[in-house]
Steps between C-alpha positions, in 0.01 A plus 500: 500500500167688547269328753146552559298446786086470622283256633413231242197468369342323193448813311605863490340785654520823318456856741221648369689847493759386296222364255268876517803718592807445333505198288320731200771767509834297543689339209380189405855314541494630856164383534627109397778539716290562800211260403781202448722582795162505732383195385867321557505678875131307574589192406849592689739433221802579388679555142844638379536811343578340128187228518273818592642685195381207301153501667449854448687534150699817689858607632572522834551866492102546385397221772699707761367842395130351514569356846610841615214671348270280722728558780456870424097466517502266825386156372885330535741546724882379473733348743885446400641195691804288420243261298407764262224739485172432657180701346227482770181553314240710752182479566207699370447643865886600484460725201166638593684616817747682308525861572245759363553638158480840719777466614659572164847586601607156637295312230692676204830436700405156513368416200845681332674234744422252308483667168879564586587201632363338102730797342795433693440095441508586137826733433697282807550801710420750727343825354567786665160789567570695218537203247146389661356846464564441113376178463192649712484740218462263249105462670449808579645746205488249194163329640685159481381265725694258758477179354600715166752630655619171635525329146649777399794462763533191403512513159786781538687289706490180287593777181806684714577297797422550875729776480254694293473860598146722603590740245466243229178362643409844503507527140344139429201640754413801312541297164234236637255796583525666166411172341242449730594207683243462755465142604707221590353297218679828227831481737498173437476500134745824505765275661474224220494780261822606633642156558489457125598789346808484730576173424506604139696808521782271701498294250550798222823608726622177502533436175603864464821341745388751791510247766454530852253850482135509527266693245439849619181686411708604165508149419138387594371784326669374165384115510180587617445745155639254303251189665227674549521819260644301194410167566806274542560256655771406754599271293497683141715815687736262587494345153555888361803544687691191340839624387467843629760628654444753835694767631517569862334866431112480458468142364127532556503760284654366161324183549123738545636635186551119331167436653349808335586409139375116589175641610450785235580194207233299689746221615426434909514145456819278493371371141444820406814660610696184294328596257560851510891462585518245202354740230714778654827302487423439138449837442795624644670262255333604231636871551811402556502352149356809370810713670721226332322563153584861552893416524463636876870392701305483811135293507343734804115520449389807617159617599525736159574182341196301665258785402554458092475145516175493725363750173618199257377233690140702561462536124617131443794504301676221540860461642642343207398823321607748783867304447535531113409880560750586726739302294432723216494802673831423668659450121341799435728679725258551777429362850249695622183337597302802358623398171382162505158624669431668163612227272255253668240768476580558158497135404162498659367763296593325210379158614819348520404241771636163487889382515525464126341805413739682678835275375353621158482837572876491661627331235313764198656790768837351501506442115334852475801673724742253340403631145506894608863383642655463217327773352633747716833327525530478131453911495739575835201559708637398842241522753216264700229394320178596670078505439517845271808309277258178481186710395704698230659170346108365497366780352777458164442147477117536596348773359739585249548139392900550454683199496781451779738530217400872418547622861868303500577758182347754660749438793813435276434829318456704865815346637663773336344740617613681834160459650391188429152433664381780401607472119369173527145598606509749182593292247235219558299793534534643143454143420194406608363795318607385185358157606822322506452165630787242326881575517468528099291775560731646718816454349280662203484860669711782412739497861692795316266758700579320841905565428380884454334465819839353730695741273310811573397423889826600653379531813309146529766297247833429401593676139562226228511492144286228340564411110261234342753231537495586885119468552514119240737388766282596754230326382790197399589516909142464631441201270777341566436537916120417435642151394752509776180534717280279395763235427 
């Protein structure tokens, strides 16, 4: 119970040199402390410490420090008894009588006095001379001064307990100076600033499953970047680290990294971010149907894998497009994504755009390969059929308007040769110079030279002797497996 005592009167005298003197230059929550307690002591009541807390909208630890700054300056005195604590407010004679400011020894020891008395309310213990030297040189080194200094005490020992050590408020000190914190009114604000980004970053390691530990300066540093640098919101970082999962070693760090994509993709909200994870989920899908296209055994997207299919997406081909690609490059024998990078380029060069566009052009390719199949099969060719095969087949049916009958004779005739391809090649060779074009016209030509040729090319073919009945049942055989074919 604090308990206040003067001679009632009907209004309240103010000393005149606590008005000119020292009103001006002490805090102005010290300065309501004394003006309320005063005017309680002349009309002699009395008032508990929690209904004073609700007058003056303070804690008792700031109503007790402002008390013992007054004490400090000689306008209040305090008595313990077994009541409570009485606070004798003096009169203006009293504190004129004080000593004289020469006598500067005695005033700084007893101004300190109560300057450590406020310190040692605060942190709920006694400080030894060195730790007060410190604190002193929190004034007097980093120009901070002592009402600064008090909120700052206080704010480090709401943040890290009474048991918070000088060396830390050492480092808080120099931090408030090199931000320039100057005035209670910035402390002030300082502390809420703090209150609130370390409510946050608790918040980040509790959902990270780090219970039981406060953020460090690591931590603070990393939710205050990604509030105030990037712009989320406590809310939307929390929202970002849905389903993560965090490992005990530098958590902070793989979700700044989560964070970093967020912010660089312009999603800090919690809509945005859905929106974000959404579109990335279906992406991810997307590949993995890609990788399943290809005939991979294991659907792993890898960042190789993400970079082709940002280059698709970027020149808008469309995933139903991407898919029937890789599903003919995969036929084709080949998984590579570099393959299928140039057959979607290549369609695009030849305007092949939509879906059906491109199911024509897979079907004319299949019919195309399926056609030079039995081409090369029908002469013993035995190898895969690739681009240059495709363009020479094009160029006999094309250019040299030969029927697919003539190249089938062609074939049946070179399958007796020991090098087949390349016989092959020749004889529709010769034939397009004499512009042969139907299999009449082929069967027409004189194939005697083309038995001199195996005969005398010992080195590429197999010697045989060909009679005229030989090269009609040649001609018989290839007829007969042309209808075979196209039966």
């Amino acid at each position: 119970m604090i308990r206040f005592s003067v001679d009632e009167q009907a209004f309240t005298p103010v000393p005149t040199v606590f008005l000119k003197k020292y009103m001006c230059d002490a805090p102005e929550e010290y300065v309501r402390v004394y003006l309320y307690g005063l005017c309680l002591a002349h009309s002699g009541g009395q008032m508990d410490v929690v209904k004073i807390e609700e007058q003056l909208h303070q804690t008792s630890v700031e109503i007790s420090a402002a008390l013992e700054y007054w004490e400090s300056k000689g306008f209040v005195r305090s008595k313990n008894t077994a009541r409570g604590t009485t606070y004798e407010f003096l009169t203006s004679q009293t504190v004129e009588n004080r000593p004289p400011e020469g006598k500067k020894v005695k005033a700084d020891v007893y101004e300190y006095q109560g300057y450590n008395n406020m310190l040692s309310t605060i942190l709920k213990r006694t400080l030894s001379a060195s730790d007060l030297q410190k604190i002193y040189d929190y004034s007097e080194v980093f120009g901070l001064s002592q009402d600064v200094v008090i909120t700052m005490v206080e704010y480090c020992v709401s943040s890290r307990g009474p048991t918070v050590s000088i060396a830390y408020m050492d480092k808080v000190a120099q931090t408030w100076a090199e931000e320039g914190i100057d005035s209670r009114e910035k402390a002030l604000q300082r502390v809420e600033d703090y209150k609130t980004l370390s409510s946050g970053a608790r918040l980040v390691m509790k959902q990270m499953g780090l219970i039981g530990k406060s953020p460090g300066k690591t931590e603070l540093d990393y939710y205050n970047k990604w509030t105030e640098k990037w712009g989320f919101t406590q809310e939307s970082v929390l929202y970002a680290m849905r389903g993560l999962e965090f490992a005990k070693d530098q958590p902070f760090k793989y979700l700044d990294a989560v964070l970093r994509n967020l912010y660089e993709n312009g999603a800090t909200t919690s809509r945005k971010i859905n929106e974000y994870n959404t579109a990335y989920a279906n992406r991810r899908n997307n590949l993995k149907e890609v990788l399943s296209a290809l005939d991979y055994s294991r659907l792993t997207v890898q960042p190789k894998h993400e970079r082709f299919y940002d280059e698709w997406e970027k020149a808008d081909i469309p995933h139903a497009i991407i898919l029937l690609a890789c599903e003919y490059t995969a036929k084709n024998g080949s998984r590579k994504f570099e393959t299928v990078d140039t057959l979607l380029k290549d369609w695009q060069k030849q305007g092949i755009t939509g879906e059906d566009d491109v199911k024509k052009y897979i079907r004319r390719q299949d019919t195309l390969e399926r056609r030079i199949k039995q081409v090369y099969d029908c002469a013993g060719i035995k190898k895969q059929i690739g681009d240059a095969d495709m363009t020479f087949y094009e160029n006999c049916i094309k250019q040299n308007k030969m029927k697919h009958d003539v190249l089938m004779y062609a074939a049946e005739i070179s399958s007796i040769a020991n090098e087949p391809a390349a016989f092959l090649r020749k004889v529709l060779a010769d034939w397009a110079k004499a512009g042969v074009t139907t299999l009449d016209m082929a069967t027409a030509q004189n194939l005697s030279h083309y038995a001199r040729d195996i005969k005398n090319n010992k080195k590429s073919f197999e010697q045989h002797n060909y009679t005229k009945d030989d090269l009609d049942r040649q001609k018989q055989n290839a007829l007969k497996k042309l209808e075979e074919l196209d039966g």
